[in-house]
N, C-alpha and C positions, 0 to 999 in steps of 0.2 A: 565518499558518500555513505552517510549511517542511513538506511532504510528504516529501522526499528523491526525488521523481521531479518536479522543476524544472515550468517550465511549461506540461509535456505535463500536466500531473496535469489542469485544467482542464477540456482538450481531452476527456481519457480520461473525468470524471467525468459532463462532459457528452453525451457519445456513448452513454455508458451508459444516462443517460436517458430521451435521445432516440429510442434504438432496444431498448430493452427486453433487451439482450444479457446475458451473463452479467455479473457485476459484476467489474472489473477491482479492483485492490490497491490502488488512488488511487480510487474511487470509493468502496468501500467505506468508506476512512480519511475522505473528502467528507462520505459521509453520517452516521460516527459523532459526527466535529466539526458540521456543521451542526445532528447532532441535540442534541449536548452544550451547546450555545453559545442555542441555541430551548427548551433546556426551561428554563433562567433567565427568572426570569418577568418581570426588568425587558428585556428582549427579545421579549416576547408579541408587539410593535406593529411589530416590527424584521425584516428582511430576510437572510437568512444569503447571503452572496456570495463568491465564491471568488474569491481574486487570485490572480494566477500569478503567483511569487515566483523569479528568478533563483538556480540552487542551482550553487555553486564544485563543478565535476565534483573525483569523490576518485579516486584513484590505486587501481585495483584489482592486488591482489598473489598469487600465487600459492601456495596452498599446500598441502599432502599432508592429506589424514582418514584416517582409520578409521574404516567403517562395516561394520555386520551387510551380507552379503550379500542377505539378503532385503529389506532396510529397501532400499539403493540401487535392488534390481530394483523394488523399488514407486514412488521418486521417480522414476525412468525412464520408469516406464507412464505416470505424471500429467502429467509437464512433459519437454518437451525440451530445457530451459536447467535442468542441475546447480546450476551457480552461482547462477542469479539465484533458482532456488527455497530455495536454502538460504540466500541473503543475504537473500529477506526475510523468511525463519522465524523468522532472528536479530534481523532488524530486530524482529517483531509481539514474540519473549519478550523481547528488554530494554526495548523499550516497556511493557511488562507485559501486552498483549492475548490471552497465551497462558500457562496455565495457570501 
């Protein structure tokens, strides 16, 4: 399983938890596949384990949007990384996780 966040996703998945914290984007995506891979029933008797897979870092690029005024003051209030909240919004709708 490639997360796209290398093999911190592991670390993150399991910190999650272990400390009962909010659910991080790799923890989340942990528990959808552990749960997707556990509910095949020839895995009833099987063990779901996360390896932490070396991911080639990708060349971040810059580039100009257009957005509503209100839509950016609302990503603002949620996250303090623009980029990283709109690259995984991008990443969950081409994965199809989002509407």
């Amino acid at each position: 399983m490639s997360t796209g966040d290398g093999s911190a996703c592991g670390r993150l998945a399991l910190a999650h938890d272990a400390t009962l914290m909010r659910p991080t984007a790799a923890a989340q995506r942990y528990r959808a596949v552990r749960h997707e891979v556990m509910a095949n029933s020839e895995n009833r008797d099987a063990v779901a384990v996360l390896v932490d897979v070396p991911v080639r870092p990708v060349r971040a690029v810059r580039v100009n949007v257009i957005l509503p005024e209100d839509l950016l003051a609302a990503i603002d209030r949620f996250t303090p990384n623009r980029s990283r909240f709109l690259a995984e919004a991008a990443r969950d709708r081409l994965r199809g996780r989002v509407g």
